[in-house]
N, C-alpha and C positions, 0 to 999 in steps of 0.2 A: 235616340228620339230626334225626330225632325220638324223644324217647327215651320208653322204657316205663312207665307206672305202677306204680309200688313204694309199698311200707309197712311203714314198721321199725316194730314196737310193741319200745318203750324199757321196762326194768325195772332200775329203779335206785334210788338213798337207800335200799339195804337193811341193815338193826339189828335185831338182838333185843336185847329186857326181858324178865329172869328174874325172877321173882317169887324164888327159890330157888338157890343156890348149885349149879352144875353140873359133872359132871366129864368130862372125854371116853370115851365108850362104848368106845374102844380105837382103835389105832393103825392108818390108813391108810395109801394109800399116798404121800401126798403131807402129810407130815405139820407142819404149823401153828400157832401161837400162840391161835388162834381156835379155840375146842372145837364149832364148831357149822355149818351152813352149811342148805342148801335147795335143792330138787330145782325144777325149773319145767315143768309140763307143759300142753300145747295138743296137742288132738289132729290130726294130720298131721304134725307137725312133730315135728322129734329135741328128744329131752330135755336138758335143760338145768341146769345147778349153778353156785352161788356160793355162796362164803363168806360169813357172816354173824359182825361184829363186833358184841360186846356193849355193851348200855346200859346205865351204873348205874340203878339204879332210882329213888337216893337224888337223882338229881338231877328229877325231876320225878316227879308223883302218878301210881299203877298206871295214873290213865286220861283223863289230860292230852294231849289230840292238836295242843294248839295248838304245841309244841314238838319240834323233827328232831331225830334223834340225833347225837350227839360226831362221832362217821364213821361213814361206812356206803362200803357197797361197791355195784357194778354186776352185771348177767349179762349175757351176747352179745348178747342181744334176739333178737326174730322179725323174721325178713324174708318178707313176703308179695310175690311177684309177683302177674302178673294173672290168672292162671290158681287162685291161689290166696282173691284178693279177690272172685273169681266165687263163688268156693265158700263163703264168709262173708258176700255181700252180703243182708242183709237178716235174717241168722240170727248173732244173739249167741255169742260160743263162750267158752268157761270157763278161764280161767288157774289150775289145779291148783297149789299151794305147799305143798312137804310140807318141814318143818321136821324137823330131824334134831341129836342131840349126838354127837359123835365126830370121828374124821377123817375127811376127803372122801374116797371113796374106796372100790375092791373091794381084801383080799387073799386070796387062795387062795377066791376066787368069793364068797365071806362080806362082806357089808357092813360098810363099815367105822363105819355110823354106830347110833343107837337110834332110833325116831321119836319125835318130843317134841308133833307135833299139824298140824292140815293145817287148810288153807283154801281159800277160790274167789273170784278176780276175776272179774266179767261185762267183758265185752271184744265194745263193737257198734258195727261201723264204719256202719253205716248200710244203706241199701238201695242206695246208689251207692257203693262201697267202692273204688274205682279214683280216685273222685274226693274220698278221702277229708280232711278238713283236721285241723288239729293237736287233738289232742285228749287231753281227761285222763282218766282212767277209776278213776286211787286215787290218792290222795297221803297219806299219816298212817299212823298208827297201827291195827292188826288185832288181834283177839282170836284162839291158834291155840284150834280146837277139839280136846282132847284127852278124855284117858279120865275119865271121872265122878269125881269127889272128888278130884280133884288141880286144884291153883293152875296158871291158865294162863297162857302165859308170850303175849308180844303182840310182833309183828314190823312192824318200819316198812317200807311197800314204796312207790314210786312206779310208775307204767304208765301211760305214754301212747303214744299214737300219730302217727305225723311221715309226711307225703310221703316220697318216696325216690324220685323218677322217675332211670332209670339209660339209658342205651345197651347194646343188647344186642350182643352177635356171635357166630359162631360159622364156624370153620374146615371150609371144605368137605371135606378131607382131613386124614391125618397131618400136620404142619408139614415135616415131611423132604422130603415129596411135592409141596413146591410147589404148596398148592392157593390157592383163591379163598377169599377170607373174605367174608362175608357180615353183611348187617345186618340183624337180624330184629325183628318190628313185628308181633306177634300171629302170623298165616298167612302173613305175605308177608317173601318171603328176596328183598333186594337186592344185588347184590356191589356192595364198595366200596373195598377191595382186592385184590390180589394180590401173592402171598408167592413169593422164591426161592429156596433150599438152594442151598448148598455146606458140601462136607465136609471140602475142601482147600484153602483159599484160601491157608494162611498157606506150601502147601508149592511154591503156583505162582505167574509174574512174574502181574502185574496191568498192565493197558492202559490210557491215560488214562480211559478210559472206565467201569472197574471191569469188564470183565469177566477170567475167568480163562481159565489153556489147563491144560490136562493133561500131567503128565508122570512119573506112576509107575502101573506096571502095576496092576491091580486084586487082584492076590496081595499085592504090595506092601504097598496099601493095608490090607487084611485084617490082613495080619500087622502090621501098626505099631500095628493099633488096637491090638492083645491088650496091648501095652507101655504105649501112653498113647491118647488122645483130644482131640485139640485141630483147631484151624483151621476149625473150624464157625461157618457164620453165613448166617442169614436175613436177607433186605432184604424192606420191606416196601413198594410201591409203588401208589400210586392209580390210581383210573382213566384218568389222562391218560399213566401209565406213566413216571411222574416218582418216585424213590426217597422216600421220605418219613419212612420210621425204620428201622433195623435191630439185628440182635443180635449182638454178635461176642463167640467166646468169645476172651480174652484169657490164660487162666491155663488149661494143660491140666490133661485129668481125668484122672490117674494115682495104681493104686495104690499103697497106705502100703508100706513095706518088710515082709516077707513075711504078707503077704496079695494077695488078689484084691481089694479094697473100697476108695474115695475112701474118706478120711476126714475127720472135722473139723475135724483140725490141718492137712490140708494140701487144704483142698477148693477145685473147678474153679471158675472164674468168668467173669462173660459180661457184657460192656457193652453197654447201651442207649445207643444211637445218634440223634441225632436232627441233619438237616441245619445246616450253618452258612456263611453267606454265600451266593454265586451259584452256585459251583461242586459242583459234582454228588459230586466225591471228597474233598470238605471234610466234616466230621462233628464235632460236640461232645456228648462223654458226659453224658446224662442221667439215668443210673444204672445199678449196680452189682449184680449177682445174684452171691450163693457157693451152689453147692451141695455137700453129700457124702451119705456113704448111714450113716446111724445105726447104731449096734448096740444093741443092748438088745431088750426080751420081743417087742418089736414091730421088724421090719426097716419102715425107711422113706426115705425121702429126705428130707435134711435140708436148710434154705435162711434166707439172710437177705439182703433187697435194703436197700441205699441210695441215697438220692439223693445225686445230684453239688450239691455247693454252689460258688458262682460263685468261692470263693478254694481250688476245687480239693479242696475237703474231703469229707467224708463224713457222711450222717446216717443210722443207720437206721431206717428206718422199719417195716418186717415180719419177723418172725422165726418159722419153725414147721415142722413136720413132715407130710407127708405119705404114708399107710401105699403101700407096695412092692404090695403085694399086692390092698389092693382099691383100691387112689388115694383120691382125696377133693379137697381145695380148696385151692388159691393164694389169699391174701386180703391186703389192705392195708384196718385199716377204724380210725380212731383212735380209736373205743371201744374195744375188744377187743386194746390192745397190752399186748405180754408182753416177758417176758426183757432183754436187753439192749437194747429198743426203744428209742426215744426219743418222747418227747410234740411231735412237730415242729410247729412252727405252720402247716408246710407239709401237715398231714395232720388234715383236719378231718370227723370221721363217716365214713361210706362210701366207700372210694375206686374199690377194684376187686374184682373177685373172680375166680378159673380155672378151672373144673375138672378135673382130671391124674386121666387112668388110672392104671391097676396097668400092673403092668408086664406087656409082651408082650401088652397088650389095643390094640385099635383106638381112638385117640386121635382128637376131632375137639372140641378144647378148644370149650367157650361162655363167653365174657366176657362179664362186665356191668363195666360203668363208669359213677360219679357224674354226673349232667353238669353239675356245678358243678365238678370237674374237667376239664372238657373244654370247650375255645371254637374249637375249629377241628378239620377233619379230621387233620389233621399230630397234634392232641394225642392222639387215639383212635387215632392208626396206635404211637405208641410204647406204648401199652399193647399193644396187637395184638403188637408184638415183644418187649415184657416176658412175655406168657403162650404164647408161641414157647418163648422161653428157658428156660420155668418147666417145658413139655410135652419138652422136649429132655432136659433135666437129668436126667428119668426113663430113658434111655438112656444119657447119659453116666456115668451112675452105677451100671450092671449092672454087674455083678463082671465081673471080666476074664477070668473063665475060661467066660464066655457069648460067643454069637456076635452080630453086633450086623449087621442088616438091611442089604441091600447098597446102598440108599440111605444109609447113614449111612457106608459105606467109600470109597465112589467118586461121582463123577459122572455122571450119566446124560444131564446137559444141556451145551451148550456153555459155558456159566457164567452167570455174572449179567448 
């Protein structure tokens, strides 16, 4: 397999020096110790913010660059595919930083910050930007440009730019539909998997063999969903038609007591699978997905994977949400971990990424994955059934007083 030319442009070591005691512009909605933060803009790409912690001033001269600041913080960074590196090759584009006091943040549509002054990085991969190499483009200390007669305040930023070549895929169908997955390489789609559904496996005997037999009517099945959701699972199998990772859910997705909704004291979960030994119905868990469905201004689906560690333990690695209504991205990237993450040593830069519809839209996931992650086909088929799990969850997770597609009640195939 050959993977795709990527490029993360890094924007990190970020500080501001205030010439002048500052106070916060008013209270967002995520509200902070740090009175200040910055907006990042590149044109094509979504906007971007982080936090910015302050420098005393008293520890180095207004205009000393030979020295970084106390701490500084990071932002997500830009990922350029190659579709994107076409569009940059040979033409510079502008890294917009607009500096702000307040909280990060909109409330009631009103900004929650002041603008305190703006700047511009030149940002020039080259004329061959696909093949582009590590590069530095700011490191130190910035003057912002602000409004005439007022003392300006100076922001430390770093921005470079790093390789990222990934593996791409993408699922020929819904995952429920048992389609082909594919390997994409600019124009040319190869399959290099194929995916199975079951929706009942935990409710029927199993053959040496893993396949399943049917034995409750398809009303049945309808009606059990509306109660709970369980016994689903994808295998994922290569071209020679030998099993190679699957997704099983182990913990059903039923709602909280009186509602319709998973929640996230009591949310569904799915183990990645990946074979163990010679035998075909041998399996050892390689990690662990929770999902449930959020409440708050925004409905979404809520999620945190771990990896399996070898004394049976748990770490996790991803945690986030993704909106119900317009979808958005599954991601594992160890820059960008939050909440109860952990800094795993097992999770270094880019790992993976999904895309998940909204719900009740035509889902046909695209993965990318690291390929320093990835040394064998086997390791790319258990991401393939990690962003199964992650495109699934979005249905496991519809409130129960939805109907839920008659692939996902019954079986329409003889089994696995």
């Amino acid at each position: 397999m050959d993977p795709c030319p990527f490029v993360r442009l890094i924007i990190e070591s970020l500080a501001l020096k205030l010439p002048f005691a500052t106070k916060p512009a008013g209270s967002g909605v995520h509200p902070t110790a740090t009175p200040c933060f910055c907006v990042l803009k590149i044109k094509g790409f979504p906007t971007q913010t982080a936090l910015l912690p302050l420098c005393s001033s008293s520890n180095s001269s207004s205009h000393d660059d030979s020295s970084g600041p106390d701490t500084a913080t990071s932002a997500p960074g830009f990922h350029l595919d190659a579709a994107a590196l076409r569009r940059v090759s040979g033409k510079p584009v502008s890294l917009r930083v607009s500096v702000y006091t307040g909280g990060m943040g909109r409330t009631c549509g009103v900004s929650g910050g002041k603008l305190l002054g703006k700047l511009q990085v030149s940002v020039d991969l080259g004329k061959n930007a696909e093949s582009c190499r590590s590069t530095v483009f700011q490191n130190g200390w910035l003057t912002l440009r602000c409004q005439p007669g007022k003392p300006a305040a100076r922001i430390h930023l770093a921005c470079r730019a790093e390789p990222d070549p990934r593996f791409v895929f993408q699922f020929g169908g819904e995952p429920e539909c048992s389609p082909v997955v594919f390997q994409i390489q600019g124009s040319i789609r190869q399959p290099v998997f194929s995916c199975k559904f079951s929706a009942d496996h935990y409710n029927n005997a199993s053959s040496s063999n893993g396949a399943w037999t049917k034995t409750f009517s398809t009303r049945e099945r309808e009606k059990a969903s509306r109660r709970e959701r369980k016994g689903w699972m994808i295998m994922i199998h290569d071209l020679s038609g030998s099993p190679v990772a699957a997704a099983s859910m182990i913990t059903p997705f039923v709602p909280s007591p009186g509602s319709d909704r998973v929640s996230r004291s009591n949310p569904g979960a799915w183990l990645i699978l990946r074979p163990h030994g010679f035998s075909v119905s041998t399996w050892k868990p390689w990690g662990r997905l929770e999902a449930w469905r959020e409440r708050g201004a925004v409905d979404g689906l809520g999620y945190k994977f771990e990896l399996m560690t070898e004394s049976n333990g748990r770490v996790a690695i991803a945690e986030g949400t993704v909106g119900v209504k317009k979808g958005g991205r599954f991601e594992i990237d160890g820059r960008t971990v939050r909440g109860s993450v952990s800094r795993s040593a097992s999770v270094k830069g880019f790992v993976m990424g999904s895309t998940v519809e909204g719900e009740g839209k035509v889902s046909k996931p695209v993965l990318q994955v690291g390929v320093q992650h990835v040394t064998c086909t086997a390791d790319a088929a258990l991401f393939v059934a990690l962003s199964a799990a992650v495109d699934l969850s979005m249905d496991a997770c519809r409130l129960f007083s939805s109907k839920l597609r008659k692939e996902l009640c019954h079986d329409d195939q003889d089994g696995l």
